[in-house]
OpenMM code with the backbone's topology and positions (N, CA, C; nanometers):
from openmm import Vec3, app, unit

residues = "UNK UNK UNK UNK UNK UNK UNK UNK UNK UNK UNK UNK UNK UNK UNK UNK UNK UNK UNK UNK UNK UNK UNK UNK UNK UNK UNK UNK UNK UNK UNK UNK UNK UNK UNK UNK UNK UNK UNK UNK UNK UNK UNK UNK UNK UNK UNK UNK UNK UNK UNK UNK UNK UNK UNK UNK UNK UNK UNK UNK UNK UNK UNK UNK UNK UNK UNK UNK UNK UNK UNK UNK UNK UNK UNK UNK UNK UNK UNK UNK UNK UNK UNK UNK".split()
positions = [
    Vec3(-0.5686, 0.0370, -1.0997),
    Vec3(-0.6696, 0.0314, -0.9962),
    Vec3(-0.7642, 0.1501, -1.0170),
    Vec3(-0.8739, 0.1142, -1.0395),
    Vec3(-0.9889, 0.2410, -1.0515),
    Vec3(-1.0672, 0.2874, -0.9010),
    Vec3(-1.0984, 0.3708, -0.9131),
    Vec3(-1.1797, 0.4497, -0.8051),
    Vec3(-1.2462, 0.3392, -0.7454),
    Vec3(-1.3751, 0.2613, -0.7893),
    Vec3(-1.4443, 0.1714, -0.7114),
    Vec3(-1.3660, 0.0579, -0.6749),
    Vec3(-1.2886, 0.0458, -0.6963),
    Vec3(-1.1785, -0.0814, -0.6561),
    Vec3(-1.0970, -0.0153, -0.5222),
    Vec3(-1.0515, 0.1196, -0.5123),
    Vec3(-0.9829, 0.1963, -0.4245),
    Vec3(-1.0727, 0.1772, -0.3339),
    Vec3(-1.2325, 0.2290, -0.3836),
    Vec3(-1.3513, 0.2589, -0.2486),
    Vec3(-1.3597, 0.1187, -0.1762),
    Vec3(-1.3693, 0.0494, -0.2871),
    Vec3(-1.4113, -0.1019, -0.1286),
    Vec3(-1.3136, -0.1398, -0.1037),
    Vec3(-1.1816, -0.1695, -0.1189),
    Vec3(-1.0584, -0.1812, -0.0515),
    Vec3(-1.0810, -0.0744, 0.0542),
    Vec3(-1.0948, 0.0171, 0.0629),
    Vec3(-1.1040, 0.1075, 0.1739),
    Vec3(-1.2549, 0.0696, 0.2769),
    Vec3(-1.3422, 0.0391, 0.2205),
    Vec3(-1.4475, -0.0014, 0.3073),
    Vec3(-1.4354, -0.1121, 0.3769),
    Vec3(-1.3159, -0.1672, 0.3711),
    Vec3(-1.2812, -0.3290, 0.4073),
    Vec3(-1.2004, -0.3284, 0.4915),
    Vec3(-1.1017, -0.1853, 0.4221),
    Vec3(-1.0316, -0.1921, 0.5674),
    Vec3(-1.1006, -0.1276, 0.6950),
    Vec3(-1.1635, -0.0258, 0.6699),
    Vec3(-1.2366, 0.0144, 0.7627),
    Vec3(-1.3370, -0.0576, 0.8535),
    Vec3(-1.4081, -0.1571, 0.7810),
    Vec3(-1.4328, -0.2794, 0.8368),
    Vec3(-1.3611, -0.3519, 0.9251),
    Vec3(-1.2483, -0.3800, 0.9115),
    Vec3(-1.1685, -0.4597, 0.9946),
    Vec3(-1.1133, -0.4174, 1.0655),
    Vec3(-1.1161, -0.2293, 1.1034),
    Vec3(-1.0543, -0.2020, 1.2551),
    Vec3(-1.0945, -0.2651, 1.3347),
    Vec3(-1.1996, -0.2281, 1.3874),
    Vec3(-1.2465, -0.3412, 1.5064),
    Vec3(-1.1606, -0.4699, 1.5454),
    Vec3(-1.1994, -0.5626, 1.4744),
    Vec3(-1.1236, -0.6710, 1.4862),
    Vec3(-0.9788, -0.6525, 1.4813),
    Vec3(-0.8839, -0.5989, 1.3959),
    Vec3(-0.7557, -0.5961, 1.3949),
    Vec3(-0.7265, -0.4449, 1.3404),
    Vec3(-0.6799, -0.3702, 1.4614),
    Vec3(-0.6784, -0.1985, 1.4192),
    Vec3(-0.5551, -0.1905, 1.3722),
    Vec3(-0.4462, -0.3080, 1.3580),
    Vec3(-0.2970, -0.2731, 1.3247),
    Vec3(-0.2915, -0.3216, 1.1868),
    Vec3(-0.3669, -0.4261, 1.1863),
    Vec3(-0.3683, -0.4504, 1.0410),
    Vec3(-0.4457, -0.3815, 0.9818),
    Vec3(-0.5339, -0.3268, 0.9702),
    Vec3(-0.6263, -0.2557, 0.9267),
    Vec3(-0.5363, -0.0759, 0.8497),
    Vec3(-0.4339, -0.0639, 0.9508),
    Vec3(-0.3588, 0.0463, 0.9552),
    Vec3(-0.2613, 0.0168, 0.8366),
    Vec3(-0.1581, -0.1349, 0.8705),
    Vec3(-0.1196, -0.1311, 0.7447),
    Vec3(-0.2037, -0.1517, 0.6596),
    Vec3(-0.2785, -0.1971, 0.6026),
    Vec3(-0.3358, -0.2547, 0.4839),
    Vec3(-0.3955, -0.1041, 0.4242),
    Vec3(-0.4295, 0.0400, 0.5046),
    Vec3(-0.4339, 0.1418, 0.4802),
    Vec3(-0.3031, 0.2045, 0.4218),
    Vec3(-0.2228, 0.1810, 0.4919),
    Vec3(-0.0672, 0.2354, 0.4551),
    Vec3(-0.0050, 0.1320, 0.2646),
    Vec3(-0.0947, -0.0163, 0.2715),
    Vec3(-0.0123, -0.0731, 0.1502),
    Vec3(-0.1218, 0.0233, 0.0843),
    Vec3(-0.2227, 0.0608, 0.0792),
    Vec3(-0.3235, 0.0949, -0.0265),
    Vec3(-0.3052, 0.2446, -0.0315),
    Vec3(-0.2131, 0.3376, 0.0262),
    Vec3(-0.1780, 0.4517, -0.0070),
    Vec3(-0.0389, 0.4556, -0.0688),
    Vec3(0.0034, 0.2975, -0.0290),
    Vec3(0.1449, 0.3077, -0.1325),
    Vec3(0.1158, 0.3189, -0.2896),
    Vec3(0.0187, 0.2133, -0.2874),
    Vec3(-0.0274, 0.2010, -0.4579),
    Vec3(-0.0886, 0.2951, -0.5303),
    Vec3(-0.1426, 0.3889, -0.4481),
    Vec3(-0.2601, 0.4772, -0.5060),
    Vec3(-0.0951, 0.5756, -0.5714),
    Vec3(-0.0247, 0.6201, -0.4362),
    Vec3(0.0738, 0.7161, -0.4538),
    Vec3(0.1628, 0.6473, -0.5679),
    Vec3(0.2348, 0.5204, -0.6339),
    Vec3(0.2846, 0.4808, -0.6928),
    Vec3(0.2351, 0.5051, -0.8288),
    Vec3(0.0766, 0.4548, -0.8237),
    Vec3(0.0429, 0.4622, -0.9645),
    Vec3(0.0038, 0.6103, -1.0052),
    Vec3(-0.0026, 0.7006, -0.9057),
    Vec3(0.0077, 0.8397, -0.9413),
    Vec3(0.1347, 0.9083, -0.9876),
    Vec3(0.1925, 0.8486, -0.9077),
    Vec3(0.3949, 0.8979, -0.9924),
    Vec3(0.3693, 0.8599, -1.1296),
    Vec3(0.3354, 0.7637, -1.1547),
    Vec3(0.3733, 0.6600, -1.2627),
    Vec3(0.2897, 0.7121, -1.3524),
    Vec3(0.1502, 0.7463, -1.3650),
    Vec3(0.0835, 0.8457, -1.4633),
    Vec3(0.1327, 0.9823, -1.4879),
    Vec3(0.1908, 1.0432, -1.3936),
    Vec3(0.2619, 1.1681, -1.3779),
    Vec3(0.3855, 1.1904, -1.4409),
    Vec3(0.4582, 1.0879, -1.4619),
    Vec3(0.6262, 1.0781, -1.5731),
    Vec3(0.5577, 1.0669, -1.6627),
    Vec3(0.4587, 0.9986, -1.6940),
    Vec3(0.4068, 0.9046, -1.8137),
    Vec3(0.3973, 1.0585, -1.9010),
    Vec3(0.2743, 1.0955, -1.8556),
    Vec3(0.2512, 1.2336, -1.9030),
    Vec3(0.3763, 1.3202, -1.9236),
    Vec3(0.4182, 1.3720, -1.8596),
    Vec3(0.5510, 1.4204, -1.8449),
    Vec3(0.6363, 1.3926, -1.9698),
    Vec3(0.6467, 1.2429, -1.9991),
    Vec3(0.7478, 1.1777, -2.1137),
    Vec3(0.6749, 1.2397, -2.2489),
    Vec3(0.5225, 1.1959, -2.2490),
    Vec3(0.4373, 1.2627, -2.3340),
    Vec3(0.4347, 1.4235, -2.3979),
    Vec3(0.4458, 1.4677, -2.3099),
    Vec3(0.4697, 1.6441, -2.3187),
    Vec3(0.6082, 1.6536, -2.4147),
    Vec3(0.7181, 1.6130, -2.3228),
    Vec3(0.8737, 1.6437, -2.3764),
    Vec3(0.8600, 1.5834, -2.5130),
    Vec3(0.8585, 1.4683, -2.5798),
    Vec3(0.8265, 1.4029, -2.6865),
    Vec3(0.7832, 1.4752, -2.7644),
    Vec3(0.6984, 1.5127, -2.7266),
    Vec3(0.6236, 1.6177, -2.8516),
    Vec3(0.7185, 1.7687, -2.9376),
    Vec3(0.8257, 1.7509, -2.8755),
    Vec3(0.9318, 1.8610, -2.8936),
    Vec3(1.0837, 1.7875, -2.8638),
    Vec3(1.1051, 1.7631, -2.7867),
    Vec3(1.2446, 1.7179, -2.7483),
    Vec3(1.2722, 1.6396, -2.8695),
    Vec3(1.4195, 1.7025, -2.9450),
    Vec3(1.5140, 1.6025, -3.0130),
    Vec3(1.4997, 1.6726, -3.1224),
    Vec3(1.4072, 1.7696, -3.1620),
    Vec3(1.3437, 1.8164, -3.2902),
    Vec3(1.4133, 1.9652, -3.2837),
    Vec3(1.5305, 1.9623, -3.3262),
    Vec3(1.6041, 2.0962, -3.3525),
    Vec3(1.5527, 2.2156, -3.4254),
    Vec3(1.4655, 2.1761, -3.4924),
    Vec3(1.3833, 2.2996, -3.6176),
    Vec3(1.2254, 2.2631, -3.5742),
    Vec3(1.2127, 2.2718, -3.4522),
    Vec3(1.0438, 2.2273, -3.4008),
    Vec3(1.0375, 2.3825, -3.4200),
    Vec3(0.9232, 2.4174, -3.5155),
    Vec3(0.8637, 2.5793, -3.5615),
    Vec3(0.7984, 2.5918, -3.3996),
    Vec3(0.7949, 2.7560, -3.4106),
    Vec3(0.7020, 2.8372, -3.2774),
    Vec3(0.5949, 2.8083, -3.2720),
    Vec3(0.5154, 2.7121, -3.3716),
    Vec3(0.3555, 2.6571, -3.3386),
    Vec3(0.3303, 2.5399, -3.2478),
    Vec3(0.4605, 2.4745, -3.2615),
    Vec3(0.5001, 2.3351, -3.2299),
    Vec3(0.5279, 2.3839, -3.0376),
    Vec3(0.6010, 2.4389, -3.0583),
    Vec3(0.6471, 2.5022, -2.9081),
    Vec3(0.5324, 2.5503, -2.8182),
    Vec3(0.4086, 2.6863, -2.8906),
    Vec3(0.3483, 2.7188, -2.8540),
    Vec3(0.2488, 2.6463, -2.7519),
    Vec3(0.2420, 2.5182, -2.8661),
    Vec3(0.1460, 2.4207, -2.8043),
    Vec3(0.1845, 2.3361, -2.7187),
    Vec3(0.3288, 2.3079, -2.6977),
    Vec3(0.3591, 2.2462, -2.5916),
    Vec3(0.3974, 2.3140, -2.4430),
    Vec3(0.3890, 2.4214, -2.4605),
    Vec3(0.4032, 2.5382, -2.3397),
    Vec3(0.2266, 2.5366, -2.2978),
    Vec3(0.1627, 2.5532, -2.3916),
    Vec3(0.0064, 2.5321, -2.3288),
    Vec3(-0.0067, 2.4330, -2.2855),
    Vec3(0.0145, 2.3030, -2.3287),
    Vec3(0.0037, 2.1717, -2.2858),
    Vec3(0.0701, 2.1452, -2.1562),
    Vec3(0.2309, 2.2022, -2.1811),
    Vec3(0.2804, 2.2328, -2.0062),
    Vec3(0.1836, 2.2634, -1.8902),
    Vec3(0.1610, 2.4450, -1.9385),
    Vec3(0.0447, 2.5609, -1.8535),
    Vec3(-0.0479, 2.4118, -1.7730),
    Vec3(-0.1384, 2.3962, -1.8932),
    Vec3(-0.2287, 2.2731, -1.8260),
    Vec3(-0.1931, 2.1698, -1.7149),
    Vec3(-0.0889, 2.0956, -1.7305),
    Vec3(-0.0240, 1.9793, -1.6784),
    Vec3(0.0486, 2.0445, -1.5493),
    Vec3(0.0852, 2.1641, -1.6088),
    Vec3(0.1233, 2.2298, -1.4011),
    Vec3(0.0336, 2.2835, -1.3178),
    Vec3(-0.0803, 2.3380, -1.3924),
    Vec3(-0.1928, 2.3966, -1.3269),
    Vec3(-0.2547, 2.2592, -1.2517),
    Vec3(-0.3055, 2.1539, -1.3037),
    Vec3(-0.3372, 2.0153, -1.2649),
    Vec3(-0.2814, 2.0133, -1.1649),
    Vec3(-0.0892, 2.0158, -1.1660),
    Vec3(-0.0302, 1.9333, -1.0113),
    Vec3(-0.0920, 2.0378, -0.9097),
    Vec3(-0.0680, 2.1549, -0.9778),
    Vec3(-0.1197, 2.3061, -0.8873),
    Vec3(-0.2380, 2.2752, -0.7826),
    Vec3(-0.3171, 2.2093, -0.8618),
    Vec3(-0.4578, 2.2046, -0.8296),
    Vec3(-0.5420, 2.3461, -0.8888),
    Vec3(-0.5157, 2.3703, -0.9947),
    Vec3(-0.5449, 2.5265, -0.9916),
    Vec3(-0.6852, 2.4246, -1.1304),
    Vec3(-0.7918, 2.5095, -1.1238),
    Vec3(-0.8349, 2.5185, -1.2707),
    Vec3(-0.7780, 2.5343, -1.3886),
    Vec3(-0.8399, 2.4391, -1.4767),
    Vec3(-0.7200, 2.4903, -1.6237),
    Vec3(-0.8233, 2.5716, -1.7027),
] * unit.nanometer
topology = app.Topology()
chain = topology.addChain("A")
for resn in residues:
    res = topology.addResidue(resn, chain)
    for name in ("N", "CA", "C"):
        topology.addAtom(name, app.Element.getBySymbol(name[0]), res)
């Protein structure tokens, strides 16, 4: 689901308080399930991505490491919200 697909699902529901403020509420609540789901789900993804790049590799040299500790730095600063 991309951003403009999120926005008018949301303009629709907002639309339809009026008429039905309970449905309107869930249909807010299913569309923060999905947003939050497919955010987990990019978030392991990445996650699996990172470890991969090292995990299993017993003689992974200190260049190999280096770069996956930066690549970490980045990927926690992100959840952080911090600037990378």
């Amino acid at each position: 689901m991309d951003e403009a697909e999120v926005r008018e699902r949301w303009r629709e529901i907002q639309g339809g308080f009026v008429d039905g403020p309970g449905e309107s509420v869930l249909e807010a609540d299913s569309l923060a399930a999905e947003i939050t789901e497919a955010l987990v789900t990019a978030l392991e993804q990445r996650r699996a991505e990172l470890r991969a790049a090292w995990d299993g590799d017993e003689r992974a040299d200190t260049e190999t490491l280096r770069l996956a500790l930066r690549e970490y730095r980045s990927f926690i600063r992100r959840l952080n919200g911090d600037e990378d």
